[in-house]
C-alpha positions as CSV (number, residue, x, y, z in Angstrom):
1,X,84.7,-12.4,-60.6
2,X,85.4,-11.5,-57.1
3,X,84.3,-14.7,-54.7
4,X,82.6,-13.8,-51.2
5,X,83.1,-15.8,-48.2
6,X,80.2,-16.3,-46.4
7,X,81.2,-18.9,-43.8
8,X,82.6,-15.8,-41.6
9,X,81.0,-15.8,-38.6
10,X,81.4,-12.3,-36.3
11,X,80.0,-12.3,-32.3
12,X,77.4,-10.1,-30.9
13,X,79.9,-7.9,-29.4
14,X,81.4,-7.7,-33.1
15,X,78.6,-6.7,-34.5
16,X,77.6,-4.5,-31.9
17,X,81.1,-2.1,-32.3
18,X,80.1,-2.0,-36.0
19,X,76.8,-1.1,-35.7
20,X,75.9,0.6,-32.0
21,X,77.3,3.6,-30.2
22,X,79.1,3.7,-27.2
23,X,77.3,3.9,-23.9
24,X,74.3,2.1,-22.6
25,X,70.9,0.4,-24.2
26,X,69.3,3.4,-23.2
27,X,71.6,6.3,-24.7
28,X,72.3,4.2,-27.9
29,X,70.9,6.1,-31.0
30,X,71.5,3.6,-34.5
31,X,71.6,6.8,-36.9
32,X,70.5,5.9,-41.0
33,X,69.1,7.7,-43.7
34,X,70.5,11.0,-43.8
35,X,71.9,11.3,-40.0
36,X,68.8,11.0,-38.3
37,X,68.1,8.5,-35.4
38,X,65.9,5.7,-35.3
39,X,63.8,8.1,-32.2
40,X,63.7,11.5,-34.9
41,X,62.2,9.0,-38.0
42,X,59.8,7.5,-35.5
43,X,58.4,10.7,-34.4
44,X,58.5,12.2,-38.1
45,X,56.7,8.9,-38.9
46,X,53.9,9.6,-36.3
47,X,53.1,13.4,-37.0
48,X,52.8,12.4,-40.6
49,X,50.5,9.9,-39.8
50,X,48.5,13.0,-37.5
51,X,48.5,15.1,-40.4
52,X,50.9,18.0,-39.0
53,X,53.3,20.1,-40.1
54,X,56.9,19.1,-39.8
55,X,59.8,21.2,-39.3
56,X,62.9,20.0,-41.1
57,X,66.4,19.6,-39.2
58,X,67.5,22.8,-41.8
59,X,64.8,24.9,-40.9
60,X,64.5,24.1,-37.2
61,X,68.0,25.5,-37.6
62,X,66.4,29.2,-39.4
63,X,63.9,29.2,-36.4
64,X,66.4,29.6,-33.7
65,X,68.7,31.4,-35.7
66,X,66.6,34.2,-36.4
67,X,64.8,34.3,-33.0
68,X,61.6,32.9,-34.5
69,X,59.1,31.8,-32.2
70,X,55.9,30.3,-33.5
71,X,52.8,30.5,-32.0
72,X,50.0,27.5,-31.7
73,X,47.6,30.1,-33.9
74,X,50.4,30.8,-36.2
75,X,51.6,26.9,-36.6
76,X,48.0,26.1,-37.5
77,X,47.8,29.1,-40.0
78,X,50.6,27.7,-41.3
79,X,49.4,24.7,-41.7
80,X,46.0,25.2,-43.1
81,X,48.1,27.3,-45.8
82,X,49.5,24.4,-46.7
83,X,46.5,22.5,-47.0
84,X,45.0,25.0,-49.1
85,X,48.2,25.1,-51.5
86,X,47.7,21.1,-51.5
87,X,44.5,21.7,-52.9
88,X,45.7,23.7,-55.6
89,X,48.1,21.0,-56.7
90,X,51.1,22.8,-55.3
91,X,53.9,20.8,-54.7
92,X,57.0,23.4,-53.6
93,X,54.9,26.3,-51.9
94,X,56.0,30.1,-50.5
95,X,54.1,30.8,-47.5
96,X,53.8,34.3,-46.7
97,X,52.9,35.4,-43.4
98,X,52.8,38.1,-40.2
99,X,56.1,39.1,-41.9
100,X,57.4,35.5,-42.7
101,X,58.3,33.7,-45.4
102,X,58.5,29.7,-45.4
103,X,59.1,27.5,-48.0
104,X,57.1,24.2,-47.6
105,X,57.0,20.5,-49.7
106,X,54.0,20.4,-49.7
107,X,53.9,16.2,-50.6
108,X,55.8,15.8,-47.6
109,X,53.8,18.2,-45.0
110,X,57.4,19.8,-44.4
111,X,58.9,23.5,-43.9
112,X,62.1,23.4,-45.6
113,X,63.2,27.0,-44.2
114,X,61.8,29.9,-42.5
115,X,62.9,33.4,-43.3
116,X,61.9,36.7,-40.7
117,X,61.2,40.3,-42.0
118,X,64.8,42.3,-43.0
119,X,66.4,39.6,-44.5
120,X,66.8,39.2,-48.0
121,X,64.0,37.2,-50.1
122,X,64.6,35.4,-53.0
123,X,63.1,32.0,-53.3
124,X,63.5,30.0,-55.9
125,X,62.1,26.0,-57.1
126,X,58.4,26.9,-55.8
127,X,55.8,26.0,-58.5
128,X,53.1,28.6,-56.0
129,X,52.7,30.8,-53.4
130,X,49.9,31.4,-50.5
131,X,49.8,34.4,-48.6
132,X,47.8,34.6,-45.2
């Protein structure tokens, strides 16, 4: 049986090189989960709580990638699609429109990617499909 010892006592400045970035207060970002900042959860946290759509770190990626620039009308088509594929109990949703393709979770209110006209389509793990 390994033995711990728990009488080791480490400084604030210790603890601070283990657990902080360098720089000041102010530009310090403690990263956990899956390398997201403490700011990025917060703000995920609070659209959730709004009810909006989120855009995950993959498929803000798509949306630059392939020039796609979303509308306000087309963001809230997009997300009353996934309102209505809620409603149907969907849980892993295609949504299909003006020539775009996104794959949403639909528990989490997220886009998981975003793909433009031209490229190829195949999607696979959706359990439904909404088309607007």
């Amino acid at each position: 049986m390994t033995q711990l010892n728990v009488d080791r006592r480490y400084s604030i400045e210790q603890m601070r090189g283990q657990f902080l970035n360098q720089g000041t207060a102010a530009e310090q970002s403690v990263s956990i989960g899956k390398g997201q900042s403490f700011a990025e959860i917060l703000e995920q946290k609070k659209i959730a709580e709004r009810g909006e759509l989120k855009f995950s770190k993959h498929a803000s990626e798509r949306l630059v990638s392939r020039n796609i620039d979303l509308s306000e009308t087309q963001k809230e088509r997009l997300n009353q699609a996934v309102k209505a594929a809620e409603a149907k109990g969907i849980k892993e949703s295609l949504v299909m429109m003006d020539n775009l393709a996104f794959i949403v979770n639909v528990k989490n209110n997220t886009v998981i990617t975003a793909v433009a006209g031209g490229e190829e389509k195949i999607f696979s793990n959706i359990d439904g499909a909404v088309v607007v």
